[in-house]
C-alpha positions as CSV (number, residue, x, y, z in Angstrom):
1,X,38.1,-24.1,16.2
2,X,38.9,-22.2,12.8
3,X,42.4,-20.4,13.7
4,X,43.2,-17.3,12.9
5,X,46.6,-17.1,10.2
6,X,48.6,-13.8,9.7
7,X,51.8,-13.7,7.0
8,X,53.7,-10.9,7.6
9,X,56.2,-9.3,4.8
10,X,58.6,-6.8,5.5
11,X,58.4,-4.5,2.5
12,X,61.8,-4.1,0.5
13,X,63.6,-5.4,3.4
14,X,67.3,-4.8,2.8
15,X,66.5,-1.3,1.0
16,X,64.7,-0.5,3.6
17,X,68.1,-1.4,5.9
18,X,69.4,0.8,3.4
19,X,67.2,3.8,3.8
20,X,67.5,3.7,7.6
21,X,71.1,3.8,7.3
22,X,71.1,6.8,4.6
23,X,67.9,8.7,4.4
24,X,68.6,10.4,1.5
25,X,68.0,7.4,-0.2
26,X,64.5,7.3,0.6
27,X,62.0,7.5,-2.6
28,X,64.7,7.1,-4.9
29,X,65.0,3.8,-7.3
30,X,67.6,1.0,-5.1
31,X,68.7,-2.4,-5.8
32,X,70.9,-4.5,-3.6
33,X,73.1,-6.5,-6.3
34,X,76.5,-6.7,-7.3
35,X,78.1,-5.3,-10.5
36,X,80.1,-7.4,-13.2
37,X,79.3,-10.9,-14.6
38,X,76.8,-13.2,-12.7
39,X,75.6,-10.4,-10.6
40,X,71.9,-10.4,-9.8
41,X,69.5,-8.1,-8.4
42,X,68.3,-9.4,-4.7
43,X,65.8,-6.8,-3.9
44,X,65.0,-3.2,-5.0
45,X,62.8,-0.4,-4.0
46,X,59.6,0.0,-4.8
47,X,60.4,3.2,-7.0
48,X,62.7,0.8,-9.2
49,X,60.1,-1.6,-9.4
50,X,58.3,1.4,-11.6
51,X,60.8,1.1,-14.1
52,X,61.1,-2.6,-14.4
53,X,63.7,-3.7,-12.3
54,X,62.7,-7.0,-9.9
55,X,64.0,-9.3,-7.9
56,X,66.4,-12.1,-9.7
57,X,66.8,-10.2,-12.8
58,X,70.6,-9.9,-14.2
59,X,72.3,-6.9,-12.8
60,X,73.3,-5.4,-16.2
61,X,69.2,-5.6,-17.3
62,X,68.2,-3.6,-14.4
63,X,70.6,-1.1,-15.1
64,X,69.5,-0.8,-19.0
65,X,66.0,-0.7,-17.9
66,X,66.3,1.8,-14.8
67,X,69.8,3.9,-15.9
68,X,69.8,6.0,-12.6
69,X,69.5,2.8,-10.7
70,X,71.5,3.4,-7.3
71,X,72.9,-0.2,-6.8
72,X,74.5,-1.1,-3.3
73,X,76.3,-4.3,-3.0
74,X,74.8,-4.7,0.8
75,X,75.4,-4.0,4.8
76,X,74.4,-7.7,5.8
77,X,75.4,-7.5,9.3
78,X,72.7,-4.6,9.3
79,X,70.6,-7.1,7.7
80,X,70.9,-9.7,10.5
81,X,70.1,-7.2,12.8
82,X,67.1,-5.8,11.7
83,X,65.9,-9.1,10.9
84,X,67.0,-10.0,14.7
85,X,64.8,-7.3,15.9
86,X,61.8,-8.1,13.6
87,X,61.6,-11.6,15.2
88,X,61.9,-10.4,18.7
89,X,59.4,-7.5,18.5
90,X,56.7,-10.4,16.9
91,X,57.4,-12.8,19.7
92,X,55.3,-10.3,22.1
93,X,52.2,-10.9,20.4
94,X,52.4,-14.7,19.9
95,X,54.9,-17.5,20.6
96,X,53.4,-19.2,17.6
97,X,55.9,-17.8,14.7
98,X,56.9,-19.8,11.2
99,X,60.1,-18.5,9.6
100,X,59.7,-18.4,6.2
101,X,62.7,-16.4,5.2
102,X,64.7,-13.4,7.1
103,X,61.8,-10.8,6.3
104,X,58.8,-12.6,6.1
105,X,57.0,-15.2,8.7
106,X,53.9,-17.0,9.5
107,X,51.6,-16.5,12.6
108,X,48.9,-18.1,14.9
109,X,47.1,-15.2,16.0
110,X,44.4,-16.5,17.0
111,X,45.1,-16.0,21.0
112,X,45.8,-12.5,20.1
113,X,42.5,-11.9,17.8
114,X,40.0,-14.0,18.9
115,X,38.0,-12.2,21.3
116,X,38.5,-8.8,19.4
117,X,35.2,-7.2,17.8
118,X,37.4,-5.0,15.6
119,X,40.6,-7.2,15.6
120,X,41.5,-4.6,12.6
121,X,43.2,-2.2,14.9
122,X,45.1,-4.8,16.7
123,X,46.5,-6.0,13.7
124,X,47.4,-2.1,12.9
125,X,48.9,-1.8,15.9
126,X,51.5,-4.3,15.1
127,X,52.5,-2.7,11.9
128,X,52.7,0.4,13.8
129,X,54.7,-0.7,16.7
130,X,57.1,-2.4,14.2
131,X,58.0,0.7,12.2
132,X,57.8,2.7,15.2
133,X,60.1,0.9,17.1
134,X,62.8,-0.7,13.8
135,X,61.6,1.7,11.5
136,X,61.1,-1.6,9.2
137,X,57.6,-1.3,6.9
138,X,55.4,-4.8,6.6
139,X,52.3,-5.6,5.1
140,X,49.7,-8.0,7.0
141,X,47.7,-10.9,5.3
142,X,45.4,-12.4,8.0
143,X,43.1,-15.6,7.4
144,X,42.1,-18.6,8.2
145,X,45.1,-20.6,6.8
146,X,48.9,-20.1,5.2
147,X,48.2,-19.9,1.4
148,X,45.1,-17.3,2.1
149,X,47.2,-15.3,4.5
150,X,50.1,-15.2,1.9
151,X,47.8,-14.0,-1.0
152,X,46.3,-11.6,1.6
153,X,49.6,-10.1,2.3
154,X,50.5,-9.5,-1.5
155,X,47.6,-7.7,-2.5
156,X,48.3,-4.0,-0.5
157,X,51.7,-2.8,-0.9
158,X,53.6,-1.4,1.1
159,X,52.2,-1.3,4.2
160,X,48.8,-3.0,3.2
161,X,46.3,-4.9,5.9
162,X,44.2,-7.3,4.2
163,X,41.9,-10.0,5.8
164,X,40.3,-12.7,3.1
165,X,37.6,-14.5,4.6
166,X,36.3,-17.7,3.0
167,X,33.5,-16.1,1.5
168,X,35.9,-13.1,0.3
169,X,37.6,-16.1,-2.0
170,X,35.5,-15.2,-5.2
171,X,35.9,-11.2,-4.5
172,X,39.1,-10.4,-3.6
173,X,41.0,-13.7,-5.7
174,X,39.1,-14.6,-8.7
175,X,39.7,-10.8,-10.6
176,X,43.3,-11.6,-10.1
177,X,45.6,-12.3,-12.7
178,X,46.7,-16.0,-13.1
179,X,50.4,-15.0,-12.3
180,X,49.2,-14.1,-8.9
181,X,48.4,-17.4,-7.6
182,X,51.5,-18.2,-5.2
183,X,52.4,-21.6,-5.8
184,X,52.3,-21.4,-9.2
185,X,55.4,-20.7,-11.1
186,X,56.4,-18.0,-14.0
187,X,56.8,-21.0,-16.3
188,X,53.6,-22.7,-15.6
189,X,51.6,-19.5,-15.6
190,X,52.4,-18.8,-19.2
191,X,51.1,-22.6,-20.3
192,X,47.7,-22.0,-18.3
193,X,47.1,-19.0,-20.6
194,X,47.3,-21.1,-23.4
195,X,44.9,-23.0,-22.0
196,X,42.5,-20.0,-21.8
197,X,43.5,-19.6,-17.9
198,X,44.5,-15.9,-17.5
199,X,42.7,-15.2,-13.6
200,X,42.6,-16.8,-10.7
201,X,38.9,-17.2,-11.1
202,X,39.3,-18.5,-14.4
203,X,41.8,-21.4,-12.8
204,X,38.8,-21.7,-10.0
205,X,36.0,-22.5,-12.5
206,X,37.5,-25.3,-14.1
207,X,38.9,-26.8,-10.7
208,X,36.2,-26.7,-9.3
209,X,34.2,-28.7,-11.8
210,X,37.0,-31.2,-12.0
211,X,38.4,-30.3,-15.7
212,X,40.1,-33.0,-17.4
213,X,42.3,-31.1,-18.9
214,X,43.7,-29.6,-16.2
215,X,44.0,-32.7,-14.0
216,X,46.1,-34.0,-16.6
217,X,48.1,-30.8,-17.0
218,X,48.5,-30.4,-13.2
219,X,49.1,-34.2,-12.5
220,X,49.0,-35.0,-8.3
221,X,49.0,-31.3,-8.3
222,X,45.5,-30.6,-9.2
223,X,44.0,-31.4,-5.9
224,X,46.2,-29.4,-4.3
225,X,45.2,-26.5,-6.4
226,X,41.6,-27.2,-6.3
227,X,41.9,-27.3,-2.2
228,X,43.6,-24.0,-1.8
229,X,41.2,-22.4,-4.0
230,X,38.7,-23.5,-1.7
231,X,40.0,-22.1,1.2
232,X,41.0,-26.0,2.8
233,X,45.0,-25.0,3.0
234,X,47.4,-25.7,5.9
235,X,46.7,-23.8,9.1
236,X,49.9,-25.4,10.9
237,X,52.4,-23.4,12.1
238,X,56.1,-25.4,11.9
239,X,58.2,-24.4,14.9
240,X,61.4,-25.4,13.2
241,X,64.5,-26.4,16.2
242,X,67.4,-26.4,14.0
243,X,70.3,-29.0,14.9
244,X,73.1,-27.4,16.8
245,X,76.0,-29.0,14.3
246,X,74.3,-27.8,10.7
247,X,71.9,-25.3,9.6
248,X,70.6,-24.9,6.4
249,X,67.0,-23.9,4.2
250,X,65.9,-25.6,0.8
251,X,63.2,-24.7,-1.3
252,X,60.9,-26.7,-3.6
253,X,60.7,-24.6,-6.9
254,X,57.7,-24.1,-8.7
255,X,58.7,-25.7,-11.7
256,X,61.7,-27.9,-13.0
257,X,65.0,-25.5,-14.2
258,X,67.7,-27.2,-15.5
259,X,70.6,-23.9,-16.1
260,X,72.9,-22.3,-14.0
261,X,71.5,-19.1,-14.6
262,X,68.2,-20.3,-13.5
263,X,68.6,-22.1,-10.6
264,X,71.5,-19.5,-8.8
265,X,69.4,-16.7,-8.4
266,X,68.0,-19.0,-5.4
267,X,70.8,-20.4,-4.2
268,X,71.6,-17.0,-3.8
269,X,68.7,-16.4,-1.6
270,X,69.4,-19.3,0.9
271,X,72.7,-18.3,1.2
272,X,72.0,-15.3,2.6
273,X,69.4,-16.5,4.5
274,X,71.2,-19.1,6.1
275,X,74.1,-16.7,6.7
276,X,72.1,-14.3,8.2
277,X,70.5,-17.1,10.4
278,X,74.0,-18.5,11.7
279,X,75.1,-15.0,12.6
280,X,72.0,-14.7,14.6
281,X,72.3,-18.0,16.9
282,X,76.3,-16.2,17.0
283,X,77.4,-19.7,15.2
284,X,80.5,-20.1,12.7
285,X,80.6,-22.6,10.1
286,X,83.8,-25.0,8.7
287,X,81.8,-26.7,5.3
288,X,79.0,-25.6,3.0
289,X,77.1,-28.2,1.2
290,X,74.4,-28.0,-1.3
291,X,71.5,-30.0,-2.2
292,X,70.0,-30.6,-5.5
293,X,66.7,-32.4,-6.2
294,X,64.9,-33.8,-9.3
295,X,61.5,-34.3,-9.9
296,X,61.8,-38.0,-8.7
297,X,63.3,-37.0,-5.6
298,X,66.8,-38.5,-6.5
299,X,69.3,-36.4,-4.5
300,X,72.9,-35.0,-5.1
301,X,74.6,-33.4,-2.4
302,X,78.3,-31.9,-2.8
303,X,80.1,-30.4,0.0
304,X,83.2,-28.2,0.3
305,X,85.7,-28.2,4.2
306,X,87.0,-24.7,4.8
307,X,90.2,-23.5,6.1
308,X,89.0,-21.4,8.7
309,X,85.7,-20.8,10.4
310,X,83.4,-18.2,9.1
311,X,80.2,-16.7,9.0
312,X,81.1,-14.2,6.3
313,X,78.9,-14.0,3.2
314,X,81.4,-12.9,0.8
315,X,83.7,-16.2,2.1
316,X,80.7,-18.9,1.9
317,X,78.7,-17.3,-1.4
318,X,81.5,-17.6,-3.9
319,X,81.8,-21.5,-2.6
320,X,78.6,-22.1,-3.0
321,X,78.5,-20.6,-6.7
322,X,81.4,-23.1,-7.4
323,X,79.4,-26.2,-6.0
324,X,76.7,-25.7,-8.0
325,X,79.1,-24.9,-11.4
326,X,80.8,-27.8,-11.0
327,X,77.9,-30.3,-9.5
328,X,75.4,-29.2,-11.9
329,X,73.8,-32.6,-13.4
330,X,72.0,-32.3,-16.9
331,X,68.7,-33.1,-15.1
332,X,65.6,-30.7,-14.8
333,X,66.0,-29.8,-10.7
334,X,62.8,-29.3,-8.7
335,X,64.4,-28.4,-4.9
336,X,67.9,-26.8,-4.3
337,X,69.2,-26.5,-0.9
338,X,72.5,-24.7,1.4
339,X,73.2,-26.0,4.6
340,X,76.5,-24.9,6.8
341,X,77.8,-27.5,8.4
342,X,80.4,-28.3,11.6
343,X,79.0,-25.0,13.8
344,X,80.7,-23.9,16.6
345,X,79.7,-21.2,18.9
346,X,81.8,-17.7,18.0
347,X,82.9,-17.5,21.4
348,X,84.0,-21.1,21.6
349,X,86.0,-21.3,18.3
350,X,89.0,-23.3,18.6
351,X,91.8,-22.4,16.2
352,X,93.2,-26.0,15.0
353,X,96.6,-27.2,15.6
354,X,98.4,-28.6,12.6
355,X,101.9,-30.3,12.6
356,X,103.4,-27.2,11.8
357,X,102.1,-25.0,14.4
358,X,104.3,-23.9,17.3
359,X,103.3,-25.6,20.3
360,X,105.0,-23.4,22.5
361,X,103.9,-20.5,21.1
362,X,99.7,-22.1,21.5
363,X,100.4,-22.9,24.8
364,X,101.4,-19.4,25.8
365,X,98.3,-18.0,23.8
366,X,96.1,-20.4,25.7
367,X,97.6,-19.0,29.1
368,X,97.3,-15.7,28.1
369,X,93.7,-15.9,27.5
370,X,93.0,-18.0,31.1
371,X,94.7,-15.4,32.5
372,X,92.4,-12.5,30.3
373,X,89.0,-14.5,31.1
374,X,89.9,-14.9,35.2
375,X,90.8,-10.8,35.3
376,X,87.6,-10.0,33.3
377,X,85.8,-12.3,35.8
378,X,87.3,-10.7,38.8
379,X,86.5,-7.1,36.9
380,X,82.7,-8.8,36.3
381,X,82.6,-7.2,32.5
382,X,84.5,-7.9,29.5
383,X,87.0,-5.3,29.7
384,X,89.7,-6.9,28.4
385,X,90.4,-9.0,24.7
386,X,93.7,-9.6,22.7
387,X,94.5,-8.6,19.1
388,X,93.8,-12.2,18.0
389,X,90.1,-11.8,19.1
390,X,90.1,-8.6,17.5
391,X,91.2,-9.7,14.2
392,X,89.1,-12.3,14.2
393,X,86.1,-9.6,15.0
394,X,86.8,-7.6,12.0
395,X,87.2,-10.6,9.7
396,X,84.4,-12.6,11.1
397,X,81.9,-10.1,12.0
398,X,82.2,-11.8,15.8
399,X,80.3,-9.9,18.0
């Protein structure tokens, strides 16, 4: 049976955090980014967009391009949230959900569509329950695999409902510019032009009648291509049960980069993803690693022990940015990865005892907090805490 595939893509996510938090900075031009040297744009509204200003791109370009930009370094813990929410309010309408990042996902839907003559106001009535009830915007791709889905998604934003049937292949893709394809990189797309490729239809035509040219420019990759195009892409959705000890996310990148400046603009994105993510399952982490990948697969990974436990972006970003200065191989890299290693629960945390500590003094601590966890038992709420825990609420985000 043909399943039926949704992608849904919160629009602007963290200015839209942003918005909700402050409405007066609704219809204005946002970016979350940081100031200074290295700093990069992670997401901006779609009134900044007018002016130039996109994901990735160097802090100090977006400001030359949009002057009035309104840049906010970021509320993550609102982020998680909202993000939380998101997940939870989707899991009504199907168990069936594919992370593929803190604001977007994949669906099976069929369950839910299936027997619907107009399944169109279904599908509305989960973008309207969503911003009804978060107040967070999507747009909704629906077809019968992942890639279609995904390209459905892209087309109407924000708050866009496309379906692409197989027969709508030719109508709704083809007229689309070559740089549209997802799955094709922003240095490949400028090659296929050269090649006389500037649609998607134009890309269709020749893989389709099995180009020579373009098998050898595309490699193993051409039949890939040539099977998405057709409609014949994955329809499996990947449950993903993370260990309990590590969590991380990598990502294949569409084409080889070999600088700093290009690769940390997505190391930057899967740190905040899988920050966001151990906050969520309420974990703190004691090492970072990173992953790096070239095109024959050979694999370095460096990793870095903390002091403390955290779950705090500003502690585990700037480590990662130093893992990748110093690891950085001379070697075009095709997958990066983060993963945050040694998890504990937050409410299990153990402080670790050195040589030097006071035993005495841990000892009493440890009686003091039997004593606060029996009272709060007796009491049957969480009435009572110490300073410790509270310190280590307002450093750690701990919930």
């Amino acid at each position: 049976m043909t399943k039926i595939i949704g992608h849904i893509d919160l629009n602007a996510f963290f200015v839209r955090c942003e918005e909700l938090r402050d409405p007066s900075l609704i219809g204005k031009a946002v970016a979350i980014g940081h100031r200074g040297r290295g700093g990069i744009i992670s997401t901006c509204s779609y009134k900044a967009r007018e002016y130039g200003v996109h994901s990735g791109q160097p802090t100090f370009e977006a400001l030359k391009k949009c002057p009035s930009l309104i840049l906010i370094d970021g509320h993550y813990h609102l982020y998680e949230e909202k993000s939380q929410e998101f997940f939870r309010y989707l899991k009504q309408f199907t168990p069936l959900i594919e992370k593929a990042s803190v604001d977007e996902c994949y669906l099976d839907l069929t369950a839910y569509l299936i027997k619907e003559k107009e399944p169109i106001k279904k599908i509305k009535a989960i973008q309207d329950g969503l911003l009804a009830k978060t107040g967070l915007m999507c747009s909704i791709g629906i077809s019968i695999n992942k890639f279609l889905a995904k390209m459905a998604s892209d087309l109407h934003k924000p708050m866009g409902i496309t379906i692409i049937h197989k027969k709508d292949i030719p109508t709704l893709l083809y007229p689309l510019k070559i740089d549209d394809f997802f799955g094709i990189g922003k240095k490949t797309t400028p090659k296929l032009k050269t090649l006389g490729i500037l649609t998607i239809g134009d890309l269709a035509k020749r893989l389709i009648a099995d180009d020579e040219e373009l098998r050898h420019f595309f490699g193993k990759s051409f039949y890939t291509y040539r099977d998405l195009i057709l409609g014949k892409g994955s329809d499996e959705i990947i449950l993903i049960e993370e260990d309990a000890k590590s969590l991380g996310h990598s990502k294949t990148l569409n084409e080889d980069l070999l600088t700093y400046e290009e690769l940390m603009p997505h190391f930057i994105e899967l740190t905040r993803q899988v920050v966001l993510e151990i906050n969520q399952q309420n974990y703190l982490a004691k090492t970072v690693q990173i992953t790096l990948k070239d095109h024959n697969f050979k694999t370095i990974t460096r990793s870095k022990k903390l002091e403390e436990y955290t779950a705090n972006l500003e502690e585990i970003l700037p480590i990662v940015k130093n893992l990748v200065e110093k690891n950085l191989p001379n070697i075009p890299i095709r997958l990066v990865g983060v993963t945050l290693q040694d998890l504990v629960a937050k409410n299990e945390a153990i402080i670790q005892l050195s040589l030097f500590d006071n035993y005495e003094e841990i000892e009493e601590e440890c009686r003091t907090k039997l004593l606060i966890n029996e009272l709060n038992r007796r009491l049957k709420k969480p009435s009572l805490t110490t300073l410790g825990a509270i310190y280590k609420e307002q450093k750690y985000g701990i919930k």
